[in-house]
DODOVEX-813079 format. One record per residue (C-alpha): residue in three letters; y, x, z. Coordinates in nm, 2 decimals. Each point is the difference from the previous one (the first is absolute). Layout:
<sites>
- ALA|Y|X|Z
...
</sites>
This chain:
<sites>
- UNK|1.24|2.15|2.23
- UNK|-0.07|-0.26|-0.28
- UNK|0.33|-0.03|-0.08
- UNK|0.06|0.38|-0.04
- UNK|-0.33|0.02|-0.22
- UNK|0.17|-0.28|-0.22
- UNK|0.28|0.21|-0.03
- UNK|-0.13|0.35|-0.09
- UNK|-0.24|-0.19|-0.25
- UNK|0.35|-0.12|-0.14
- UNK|0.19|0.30|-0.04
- UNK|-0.38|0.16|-0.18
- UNK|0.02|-0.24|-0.26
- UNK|-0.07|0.11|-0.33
- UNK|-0.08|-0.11|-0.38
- UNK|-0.35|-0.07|-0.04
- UNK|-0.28|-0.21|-0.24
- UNK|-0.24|-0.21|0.11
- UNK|-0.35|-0.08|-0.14
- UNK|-0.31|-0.14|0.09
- UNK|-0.38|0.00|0.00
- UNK|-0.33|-0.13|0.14
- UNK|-0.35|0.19|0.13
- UNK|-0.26|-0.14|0.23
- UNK|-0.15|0.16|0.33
- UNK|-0.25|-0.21|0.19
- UNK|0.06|0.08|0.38
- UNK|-0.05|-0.30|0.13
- UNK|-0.20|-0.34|0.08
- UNK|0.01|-0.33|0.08
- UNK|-0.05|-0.06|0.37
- UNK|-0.06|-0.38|0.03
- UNK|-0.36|-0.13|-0.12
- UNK|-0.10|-0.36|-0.02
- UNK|-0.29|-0.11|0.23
- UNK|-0.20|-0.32|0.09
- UNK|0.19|0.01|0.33
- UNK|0.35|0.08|-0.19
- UNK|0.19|0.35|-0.07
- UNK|-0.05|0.30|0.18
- UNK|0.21|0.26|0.01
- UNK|-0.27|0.27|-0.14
- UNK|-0.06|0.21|-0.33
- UNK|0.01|-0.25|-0.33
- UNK|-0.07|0.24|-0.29
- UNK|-0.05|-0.31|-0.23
- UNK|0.41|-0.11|0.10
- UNK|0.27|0.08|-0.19
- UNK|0.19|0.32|0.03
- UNK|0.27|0.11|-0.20
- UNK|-0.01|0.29|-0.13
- UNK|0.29|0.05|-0.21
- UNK|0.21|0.28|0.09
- UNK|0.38|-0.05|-0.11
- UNK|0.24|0.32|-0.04
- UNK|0.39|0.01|-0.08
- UNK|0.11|0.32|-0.08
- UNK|0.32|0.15|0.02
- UNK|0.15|0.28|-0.18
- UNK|0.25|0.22|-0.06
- UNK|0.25|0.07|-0.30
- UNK|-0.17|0.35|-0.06
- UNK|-0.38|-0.20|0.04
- UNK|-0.10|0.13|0.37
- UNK|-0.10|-0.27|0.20
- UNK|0.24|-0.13|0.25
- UNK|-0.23|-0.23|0.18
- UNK|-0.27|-0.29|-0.01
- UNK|-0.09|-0.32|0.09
- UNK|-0.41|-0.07|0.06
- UNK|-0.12|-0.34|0.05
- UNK|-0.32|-0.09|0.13
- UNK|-0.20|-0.27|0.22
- UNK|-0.14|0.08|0.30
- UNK|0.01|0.01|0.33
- UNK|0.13|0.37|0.18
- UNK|-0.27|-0.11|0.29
- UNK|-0.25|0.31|-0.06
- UNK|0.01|0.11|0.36
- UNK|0.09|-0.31|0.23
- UNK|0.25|-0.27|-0.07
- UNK|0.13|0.09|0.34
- UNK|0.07|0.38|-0.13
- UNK|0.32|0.07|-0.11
- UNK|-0.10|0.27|-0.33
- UNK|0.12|0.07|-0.32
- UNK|-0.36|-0.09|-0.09
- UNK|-0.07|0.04|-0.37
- UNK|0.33|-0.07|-0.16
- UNK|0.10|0.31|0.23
- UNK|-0.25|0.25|-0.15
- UNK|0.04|-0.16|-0.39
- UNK|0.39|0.09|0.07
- UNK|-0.10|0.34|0.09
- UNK|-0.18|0.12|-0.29
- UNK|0.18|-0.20|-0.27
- UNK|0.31|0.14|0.12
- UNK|-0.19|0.34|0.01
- UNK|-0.10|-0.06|-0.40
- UNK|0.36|-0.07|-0.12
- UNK|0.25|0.23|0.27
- UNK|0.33|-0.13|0.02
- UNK|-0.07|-0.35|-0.01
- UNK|-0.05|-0.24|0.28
- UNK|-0.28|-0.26|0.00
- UNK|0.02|-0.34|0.20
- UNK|-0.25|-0.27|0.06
- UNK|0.03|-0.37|-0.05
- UNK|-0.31|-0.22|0.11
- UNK|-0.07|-0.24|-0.20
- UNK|-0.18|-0.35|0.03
- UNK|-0.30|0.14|0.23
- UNK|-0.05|-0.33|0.22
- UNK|-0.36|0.03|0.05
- UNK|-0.04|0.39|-0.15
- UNK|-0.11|0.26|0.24
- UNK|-0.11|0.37|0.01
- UNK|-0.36|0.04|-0.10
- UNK|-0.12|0.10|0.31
- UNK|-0.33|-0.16|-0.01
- UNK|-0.36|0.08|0.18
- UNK|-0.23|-0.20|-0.24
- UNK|0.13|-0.35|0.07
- UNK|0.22|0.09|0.32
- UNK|0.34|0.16|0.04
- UNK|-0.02|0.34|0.16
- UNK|0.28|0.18|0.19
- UNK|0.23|0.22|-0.27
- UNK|0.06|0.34|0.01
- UNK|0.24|0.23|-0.14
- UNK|-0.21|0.17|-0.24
- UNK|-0.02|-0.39|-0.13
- UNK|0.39|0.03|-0.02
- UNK|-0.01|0.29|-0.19
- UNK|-0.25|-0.11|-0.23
- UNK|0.18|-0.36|-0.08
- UNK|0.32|0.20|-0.03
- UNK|-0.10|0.28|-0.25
- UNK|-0.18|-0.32|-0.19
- UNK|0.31|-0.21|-0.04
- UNK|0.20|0.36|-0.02
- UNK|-0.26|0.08|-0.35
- UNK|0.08|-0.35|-0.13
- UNK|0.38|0.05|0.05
- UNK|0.01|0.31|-0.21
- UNK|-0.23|-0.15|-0.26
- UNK|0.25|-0.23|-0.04
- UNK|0.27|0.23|-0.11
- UNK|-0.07|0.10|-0.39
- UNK|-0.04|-0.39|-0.05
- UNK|0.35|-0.09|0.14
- UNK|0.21|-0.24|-0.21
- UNK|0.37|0.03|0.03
- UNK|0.22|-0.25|0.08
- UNK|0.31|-0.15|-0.15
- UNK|0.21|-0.02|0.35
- UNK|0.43|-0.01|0.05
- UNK|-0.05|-0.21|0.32
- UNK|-0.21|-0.09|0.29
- UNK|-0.04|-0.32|0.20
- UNK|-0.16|-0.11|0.32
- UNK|-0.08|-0.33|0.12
- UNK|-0.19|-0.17|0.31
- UNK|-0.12|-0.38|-0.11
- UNK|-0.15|-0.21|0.27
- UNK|-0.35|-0.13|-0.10
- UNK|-0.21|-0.29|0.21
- UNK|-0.36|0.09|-0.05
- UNK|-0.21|-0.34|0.09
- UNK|-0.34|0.11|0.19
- UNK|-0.31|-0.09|-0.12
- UNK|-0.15|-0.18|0.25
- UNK|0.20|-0.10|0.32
- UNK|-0.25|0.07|0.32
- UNK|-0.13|-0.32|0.24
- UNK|0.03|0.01|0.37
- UNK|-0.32|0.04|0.06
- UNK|-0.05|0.32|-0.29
- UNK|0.28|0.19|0.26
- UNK|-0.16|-0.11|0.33
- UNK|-0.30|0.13|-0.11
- UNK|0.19|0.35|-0.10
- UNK|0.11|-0.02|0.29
- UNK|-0.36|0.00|0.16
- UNK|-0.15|0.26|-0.22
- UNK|0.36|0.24|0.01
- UNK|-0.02|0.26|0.28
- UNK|0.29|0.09|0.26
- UNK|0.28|0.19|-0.18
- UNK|-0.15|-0.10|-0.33
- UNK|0.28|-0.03|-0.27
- UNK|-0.20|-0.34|-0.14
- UNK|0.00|-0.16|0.34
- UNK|0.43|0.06|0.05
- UNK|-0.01|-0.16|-0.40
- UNK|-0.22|-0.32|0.12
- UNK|0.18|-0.04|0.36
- UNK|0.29|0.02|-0.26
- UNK|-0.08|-0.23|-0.22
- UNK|-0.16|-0.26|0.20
- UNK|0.32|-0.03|0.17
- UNK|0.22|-0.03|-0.30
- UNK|-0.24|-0.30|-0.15
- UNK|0.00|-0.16|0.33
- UNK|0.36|-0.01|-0.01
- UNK|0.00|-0.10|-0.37
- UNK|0.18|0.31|-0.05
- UNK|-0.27|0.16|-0.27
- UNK|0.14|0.06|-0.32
- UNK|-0.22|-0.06|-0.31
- UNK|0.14|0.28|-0.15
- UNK|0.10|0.37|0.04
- UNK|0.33|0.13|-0.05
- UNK|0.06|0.36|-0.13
- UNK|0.25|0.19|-0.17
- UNK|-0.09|0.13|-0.37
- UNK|0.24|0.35|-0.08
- UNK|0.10|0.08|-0.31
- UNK|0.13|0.28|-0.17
- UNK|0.04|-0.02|-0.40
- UNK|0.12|0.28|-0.18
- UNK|0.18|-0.03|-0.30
- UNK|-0.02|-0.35|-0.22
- UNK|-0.28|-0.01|-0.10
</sites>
């Protein structure tokens, strides 16, 4: 199936122009706050969110847009991070694509690491619904189209990708006894307590790296 969809997006290939532009849309909020006790995962409206909301267009020769390319960071976790949804990039898609017809709009998360839905009962989470969907998807969807009149085009003959392999060192490695007691505290089929058992086993072994490896993609278009 992939390899069919490769090829009829081959043979549809056509002259086009790029350009690009920037809007905000705040949808989202930190969801680690520093305690006396250490970080919770719970509602940090003081953390730092990004709220920058990245769009590459793509047009046609005869100026009808072909397609476009939204970036923004946070997490599609709005109902359950066990839910398989569309969540909010699924319902921006909808009525962007609905504002511009012909033109197809992806979605590219960007760095959300610690960026979640604003889903927030005073200073706890609350469950998500899809009338929160809807509303962070027609809020990013409103900054997307704002964004259009103030794209900037781009000099582009050629495009390039690239994956570079980056070692992220960790702040603060964790003790043997900081995991036993996460251990403790962690209930049964708690994701922290698989992490600790993890963990404690790896630095036990002298097996725990100091750092994290992760792969940083790249795609540049044109030279400049």
């Amino acid at each position: 199936v992939l390899f069919r969809s490769v090829r009829e997006a081959g043979a549809r290939a056509e002259r086009c122009s790029l350009a690009l532009s920037w809007s905000e849309a705040e949808i989202g909020i930190n969801r680690r706050l520093p305690g006396p006790k250490g970080v919770a995962f719970l509602p940090n409206p003081a953390g730092f969110v990004d709220k920058q909301v990245g769009v590459l267009w793509v047009r046609r020769l005869n100026g009808s847009f072909l397609g476009m390319l939204v970036n923004y960071a946070c997490h599609p976790t709005t109902l359950n991070p066990e839910v398989i949804s569309a969540d909010y990039p699924g319902r921006m898609k909808r009525v962007v694509e609905a504002k511009f017809p012909g033109a197809t709009c992806l979605f590219a998360n960007g760095a959300y690491g610690d960026i979640r839905p604003r889903t927030i009962d005073g200073a706890r989470w609350r469950p998500g619904t899809e009338n929160d969907i809807e509303q962070s998807g027609r809020t990013l969807a409103e900054a997307v189209i704002a964004a259009a009149p103030k794209a900037r085009a781009l000099a582009c003959r050629t495009v390039r990708g690239e994956i570079l392999p980056v070692k992220l060192p960790y702040l603060k490695m964790p003790t043997e006894q900081q995991l036993q007691a996460a251990m403790a505290a962690a209930r049964a089929g708690d994701r922290k307590l698989e992490w600790a058992q993890t963990t404690l086993e790896q630095l036990r072994r002298g097996k725990l790296e100091p750092e994290l490896a992760v792969e940083l993609q790249l795609i540049q278009f044109g030279e400049e």
